[in-house]
N, C-alpha and C positions, 0 to 999 in steps of 0.2 A: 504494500500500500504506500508507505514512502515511498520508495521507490518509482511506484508509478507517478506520484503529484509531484516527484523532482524531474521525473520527465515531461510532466506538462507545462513546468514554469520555468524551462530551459530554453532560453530562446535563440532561435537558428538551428537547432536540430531537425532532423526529420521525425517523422511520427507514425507510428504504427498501431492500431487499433482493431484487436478483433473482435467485433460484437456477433454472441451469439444467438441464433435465434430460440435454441433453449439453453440451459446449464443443467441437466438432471442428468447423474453418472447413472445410467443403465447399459451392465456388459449386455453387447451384442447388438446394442440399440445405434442410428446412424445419427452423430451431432450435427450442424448442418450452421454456415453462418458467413461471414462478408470479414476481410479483411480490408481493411480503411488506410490507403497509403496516403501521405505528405509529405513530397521535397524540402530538404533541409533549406534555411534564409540563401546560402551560397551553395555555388555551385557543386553537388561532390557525385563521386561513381559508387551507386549502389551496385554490391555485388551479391546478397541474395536474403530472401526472405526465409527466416525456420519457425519453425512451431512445434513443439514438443508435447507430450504429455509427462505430467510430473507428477508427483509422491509425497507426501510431505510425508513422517509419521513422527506425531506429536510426541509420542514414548520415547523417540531416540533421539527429539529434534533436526532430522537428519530429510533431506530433499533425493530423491534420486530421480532420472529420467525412467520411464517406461515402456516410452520407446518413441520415434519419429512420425507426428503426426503428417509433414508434409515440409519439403525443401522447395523453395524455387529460386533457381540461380538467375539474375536480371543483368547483370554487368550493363550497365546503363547510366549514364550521365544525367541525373535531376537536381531540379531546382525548388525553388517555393511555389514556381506554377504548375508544380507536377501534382497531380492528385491522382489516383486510383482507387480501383474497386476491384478487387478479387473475391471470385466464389469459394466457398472452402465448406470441406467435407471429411467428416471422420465416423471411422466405427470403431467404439469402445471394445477393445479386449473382453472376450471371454472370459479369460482368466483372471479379472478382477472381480469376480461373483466373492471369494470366496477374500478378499481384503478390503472393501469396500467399507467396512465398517472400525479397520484398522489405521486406515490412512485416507487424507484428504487427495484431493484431487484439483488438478489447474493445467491449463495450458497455457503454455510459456514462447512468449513471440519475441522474433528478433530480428531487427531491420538491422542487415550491417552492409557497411559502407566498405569500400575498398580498403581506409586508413584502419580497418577495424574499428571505427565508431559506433556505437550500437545505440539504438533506443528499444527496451522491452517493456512488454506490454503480459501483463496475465490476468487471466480468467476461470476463478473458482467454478470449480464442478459442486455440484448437490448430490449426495450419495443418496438413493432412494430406496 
């Protein structure tokens, strides 16, 4: 949560935004939702968008990924008049039926820039 309101009050960055059209963790179910892009104030080479799904588990304080929700590599030169809309789609692991009540859930987005500049963006999952 810091994390994200210091990326929104950082000005001249780029910005990445995935709003989802639901957030309810059901294995097996398909997530479904729009990735929101913004060219940084100056000019820089985005080189790719990731999106993870992650893990928190509160008992160990410990975060792990679980695996690759979706990579897109852009090598592309934007600015502040750059906006985007990408569609994005995922299906929740099977195999989280049986952790689901163990560990939290988020998807973890990253807009990085050639210099390895990043802006991330995450998005609580609801276990159901």
């Amino acid at each position: 949560m810091f994390k994200k309101l210091t990326n929104l009050l950082s000005p001249g960055k780029g910005k990445v935004d995935l709003v989802l059209d639901q957030n309810v963790l059901i294995p097996g179910s398909q997530i479904t939702g729009t990735f929101y892009l913004q060219g940084p104030k100056k000019k820089k080479k985005v080189s790719r968008l990731e999106c993870d799904l992650m893990a928190f588990d509160p008992k160990h304080l410990d975060e792990k990924p679980v695996e690759i929700a979706t990579t897109i590599y852009m090598s592309k030169e934007i600015d502040e008049n750059f906006h985007r809309e990408i569609p994005f789609s995922y299906t929740i692991p099977e195999h989280l039926k049986n952790k689901s009540d163990q560990c939290r859930y988020r998807f973890r987005t990253k807009l990085i820039f050639e210099d390895q500049v990043q802006y991330i963006d995450h998005d609580e999952l609801k276990a159901k």
